[in-house]
C-alpha positions as CSV (number, residue, x, y, z in Angstrom):
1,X,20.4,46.7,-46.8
2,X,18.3,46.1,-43.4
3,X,19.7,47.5,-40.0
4,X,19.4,46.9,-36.3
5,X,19.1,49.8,-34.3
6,X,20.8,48.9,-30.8
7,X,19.6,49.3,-27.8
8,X,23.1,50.8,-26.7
9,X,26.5,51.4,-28.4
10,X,28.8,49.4,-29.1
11,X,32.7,49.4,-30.3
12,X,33.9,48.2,-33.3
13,X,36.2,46.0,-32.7
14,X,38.6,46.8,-35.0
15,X,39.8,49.9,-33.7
16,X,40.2,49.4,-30.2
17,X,41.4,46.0,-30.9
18,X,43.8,46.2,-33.7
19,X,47.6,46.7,-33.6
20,X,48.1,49.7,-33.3
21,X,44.3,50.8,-31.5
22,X,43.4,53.8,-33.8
23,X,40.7,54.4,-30.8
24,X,43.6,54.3,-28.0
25,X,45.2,56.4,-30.2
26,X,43.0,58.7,-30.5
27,X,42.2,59.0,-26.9
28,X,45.9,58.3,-26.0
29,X,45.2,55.7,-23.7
30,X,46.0,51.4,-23.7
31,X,44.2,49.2,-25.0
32,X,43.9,47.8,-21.1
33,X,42.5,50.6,-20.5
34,X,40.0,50.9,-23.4
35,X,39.3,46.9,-22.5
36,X,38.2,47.6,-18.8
37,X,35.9,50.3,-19.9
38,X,33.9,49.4,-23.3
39,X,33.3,45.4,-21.1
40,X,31.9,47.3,-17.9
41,X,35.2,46.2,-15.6
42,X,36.2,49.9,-14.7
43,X,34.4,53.5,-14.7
44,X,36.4,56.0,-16.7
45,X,36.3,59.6,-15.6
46,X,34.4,61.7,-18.8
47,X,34.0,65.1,-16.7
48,X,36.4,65.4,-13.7
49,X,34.2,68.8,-12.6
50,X,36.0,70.7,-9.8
51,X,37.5,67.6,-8.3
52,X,41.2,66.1,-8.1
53,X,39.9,63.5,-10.6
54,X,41.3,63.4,-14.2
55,X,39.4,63.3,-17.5
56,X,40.1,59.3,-18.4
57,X,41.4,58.5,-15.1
58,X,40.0,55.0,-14.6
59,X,37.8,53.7,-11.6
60,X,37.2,50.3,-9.9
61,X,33.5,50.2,-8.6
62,X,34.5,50.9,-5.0
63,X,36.3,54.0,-5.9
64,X,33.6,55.1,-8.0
65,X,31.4,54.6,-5.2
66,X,33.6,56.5,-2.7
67,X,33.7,59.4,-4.5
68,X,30.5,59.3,-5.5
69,X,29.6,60.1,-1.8
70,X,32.3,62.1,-1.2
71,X,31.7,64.5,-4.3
72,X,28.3,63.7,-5.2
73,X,27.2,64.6,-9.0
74,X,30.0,67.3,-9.5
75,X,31.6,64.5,-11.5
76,X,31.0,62.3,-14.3
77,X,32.4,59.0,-15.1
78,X,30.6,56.0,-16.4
79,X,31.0,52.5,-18.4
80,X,30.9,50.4,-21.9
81,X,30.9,52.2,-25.5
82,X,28.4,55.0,-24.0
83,X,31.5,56.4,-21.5
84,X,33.9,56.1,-24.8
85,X,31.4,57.6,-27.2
86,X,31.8,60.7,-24.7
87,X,35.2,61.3,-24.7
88,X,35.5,60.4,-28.8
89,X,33.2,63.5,-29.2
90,X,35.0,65.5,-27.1
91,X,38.1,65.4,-29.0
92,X,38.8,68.9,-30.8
93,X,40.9,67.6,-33.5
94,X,42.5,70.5,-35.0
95,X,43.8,71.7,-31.4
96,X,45.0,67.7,-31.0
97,X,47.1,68.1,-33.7
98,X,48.5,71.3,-33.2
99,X,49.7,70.2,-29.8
100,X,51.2,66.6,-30.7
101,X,52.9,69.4,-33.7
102,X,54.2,71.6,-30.6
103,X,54.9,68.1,-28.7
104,X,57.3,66.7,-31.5
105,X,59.7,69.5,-31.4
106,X,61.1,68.0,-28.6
107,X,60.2,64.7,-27.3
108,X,62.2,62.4,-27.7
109,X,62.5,58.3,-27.5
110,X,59.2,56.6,-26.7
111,X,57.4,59.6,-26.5
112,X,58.4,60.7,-29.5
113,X,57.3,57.8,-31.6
114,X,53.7,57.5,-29.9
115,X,53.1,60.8,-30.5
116,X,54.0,60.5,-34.4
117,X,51.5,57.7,-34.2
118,X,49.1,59.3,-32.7
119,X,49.1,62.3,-35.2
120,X,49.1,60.0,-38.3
121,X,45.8,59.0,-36.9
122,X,44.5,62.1,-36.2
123,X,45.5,63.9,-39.1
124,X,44.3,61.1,-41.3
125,X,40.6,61.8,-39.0
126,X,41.2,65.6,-39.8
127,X,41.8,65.2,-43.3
128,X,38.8,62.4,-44.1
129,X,36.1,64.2,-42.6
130,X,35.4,61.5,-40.9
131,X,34.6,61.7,-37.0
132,X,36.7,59.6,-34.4
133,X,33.1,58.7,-32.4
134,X,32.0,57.1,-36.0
135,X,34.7,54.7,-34.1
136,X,31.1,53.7,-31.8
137,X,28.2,51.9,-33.1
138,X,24.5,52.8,-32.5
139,X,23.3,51.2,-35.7
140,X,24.5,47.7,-37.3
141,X,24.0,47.1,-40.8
142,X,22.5,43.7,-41.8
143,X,23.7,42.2,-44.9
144,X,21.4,40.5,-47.7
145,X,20.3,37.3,-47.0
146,X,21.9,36.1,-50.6
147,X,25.2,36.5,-49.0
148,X,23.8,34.6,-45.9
149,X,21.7,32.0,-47.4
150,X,20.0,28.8,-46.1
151,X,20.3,25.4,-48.3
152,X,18.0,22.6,-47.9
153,X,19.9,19.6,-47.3
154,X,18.5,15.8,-47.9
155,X,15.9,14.4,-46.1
156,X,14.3,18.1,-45.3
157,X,17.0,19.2,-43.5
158,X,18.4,22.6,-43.8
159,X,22.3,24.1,-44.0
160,X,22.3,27.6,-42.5
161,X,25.2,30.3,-42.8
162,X,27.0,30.8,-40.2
163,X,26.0,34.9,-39.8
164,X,22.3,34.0,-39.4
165,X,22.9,32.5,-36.1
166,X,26.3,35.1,-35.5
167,X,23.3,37.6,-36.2
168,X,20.3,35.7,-34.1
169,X,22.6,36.0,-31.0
170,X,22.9,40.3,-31.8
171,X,18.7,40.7,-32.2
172,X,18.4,38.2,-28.7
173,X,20.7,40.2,-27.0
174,X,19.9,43.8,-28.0
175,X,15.9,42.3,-27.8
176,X,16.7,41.5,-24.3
177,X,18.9,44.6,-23.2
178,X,15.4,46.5,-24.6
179,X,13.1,45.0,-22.1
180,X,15.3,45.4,-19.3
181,X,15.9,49.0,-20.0
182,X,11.7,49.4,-20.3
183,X,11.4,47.6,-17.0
184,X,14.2,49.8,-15.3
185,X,16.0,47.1,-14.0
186,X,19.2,47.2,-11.9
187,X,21.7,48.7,-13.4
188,X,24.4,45.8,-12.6
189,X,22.1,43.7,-14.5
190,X,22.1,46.0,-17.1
191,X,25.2,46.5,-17.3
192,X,26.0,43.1,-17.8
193,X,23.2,42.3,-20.5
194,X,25.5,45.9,-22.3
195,X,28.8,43.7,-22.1
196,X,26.8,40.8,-23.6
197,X,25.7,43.0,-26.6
198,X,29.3,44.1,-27.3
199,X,30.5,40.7,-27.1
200,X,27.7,39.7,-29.7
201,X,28.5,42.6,-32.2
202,X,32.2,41.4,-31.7
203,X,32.0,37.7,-32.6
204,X,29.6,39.0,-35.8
205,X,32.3,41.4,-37.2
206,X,35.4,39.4,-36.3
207,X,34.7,36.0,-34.4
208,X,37.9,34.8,-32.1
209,X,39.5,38.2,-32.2
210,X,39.4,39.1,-28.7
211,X,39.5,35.8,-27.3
212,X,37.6,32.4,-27.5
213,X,35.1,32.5,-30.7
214,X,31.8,31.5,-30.4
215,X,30.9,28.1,-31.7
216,X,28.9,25.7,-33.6
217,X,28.3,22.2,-34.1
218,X,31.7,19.9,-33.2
219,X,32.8,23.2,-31.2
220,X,33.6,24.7,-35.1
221,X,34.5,28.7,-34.5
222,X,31.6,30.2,-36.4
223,X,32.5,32.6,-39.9
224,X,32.2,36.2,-39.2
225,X,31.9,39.0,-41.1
226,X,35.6,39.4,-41.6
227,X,35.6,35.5,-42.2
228,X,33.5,35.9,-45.0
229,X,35.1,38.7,-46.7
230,X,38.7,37.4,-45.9
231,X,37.7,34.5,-47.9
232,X,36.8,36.5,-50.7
233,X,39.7,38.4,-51.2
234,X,42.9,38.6,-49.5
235,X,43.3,42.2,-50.3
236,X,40.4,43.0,-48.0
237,X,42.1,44.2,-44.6
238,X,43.9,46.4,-46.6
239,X,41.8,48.2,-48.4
240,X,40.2,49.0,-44.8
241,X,43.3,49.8,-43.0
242,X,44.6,53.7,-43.6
């Protein structure tokens, strides 16, 4: 199986996205929240340093900018996958689960119920092996072209799937986001072309799951990913689901 190595991380979708958002609850924060950050709308604090900010606390770009010159570099906060890739690695899951443990003996309500959530997810993190920032992608796998194929039509023409062109838009975004990052361009624009990637990777793995799919000919939402293997069995969200 061929790979593309991108230019920046990504999210999957899946799991900031789904209901419940194994990532916000992981990080116990909303899904709002987790939205503004990984699509470059708000700064979120990854080391607060020695000032009255707090670790996750979110940032509008005028905030960020005013404590930038008030505090200088004794902070850290930042944008997109990269700023959530952070904070996913800085999770100690053992002592995570030993608190929400000490938490349960007496919250109560609300509380109580999203912090038995949040240590089902944990635990079931804990207990895999696997780590939370495997939540972040810095590599996307490419599947075989059999299960993409093209079919000539009639008269020459050709039928295409609809991944190749779900994956075209991934290699012209992340081949794009390359040469701005060797040309050290602004980082707004940057920014921006980094929001364009996610939004790529997130119409390949699920198309239409955040909002408005991406589309074909007659305005047809193009078959991702999920699309595919939905079709192929129903069983399939199941089996990925814990």
């Amino acid at each position: 199986m061929g790979h593309i190595e991108l230019a920046a991380p990504v999210s999957h979708i899946w799991y900031f996205k789904g209901i419940p958002s194994r990532m916000g609850l992981v990080l116990d924060m909303s899904p709002r929240a987790l939205e503004e950050v990984i699509y470059f709308a708000s700064y979120v604090v990854t080391d607060p340093g020695n000032t009255p900010l707090e670790k996750k606390q979110l940032l509008s770009e005028k905030e960020f900018r005013a404590y930038l010159d008030k505090y200088g570099n004794t902070f850290q906060a930042a944008m997109g996958a990269e700023a959530i890739n952070k904070l996913l690695q800085d999770i100690d899951l053992v002592k995570e689960v030993d608190t929400l443990k000490e938490e349960l003996k007496t919250a109560q309500g609300q509380r109580r119920t999203r912090a038995i959530k949040r240590l089902e997810v944990l635990e079931a993190f804990r207990n895999s092996g696997n780590k939370p920032s495997w939540m972040i992608l810095d590599v996307l796998p490419v599947i075989p072209p059999e299960l993409r194929p093209m079919v000539q039509l009639d008269g020459g023409r050709f039928a295409t799937s609809d991944l190749n062109d779900l994956y075209r838009r991934v290699i012209n975004r992340n081949n794009r986001l390359k040469r701005l990052l060797d040309l050290g361009a602004p980082s707004i624009i940057v920014q921006n072309e980094k929001r364009m990637l996610q939004e790529a990777v997130d119409a390949l793995i699920d198309n239409g799951r955040r909002g408005r799919p991406v589309t074909g000919p007659g305005n047809r939402p193009l078959k991702s990913l999920f699309s595919h293997a939905e079709r192929e069995t129903r069983t399939f969200p199941s089996k990925l689901a814990w």
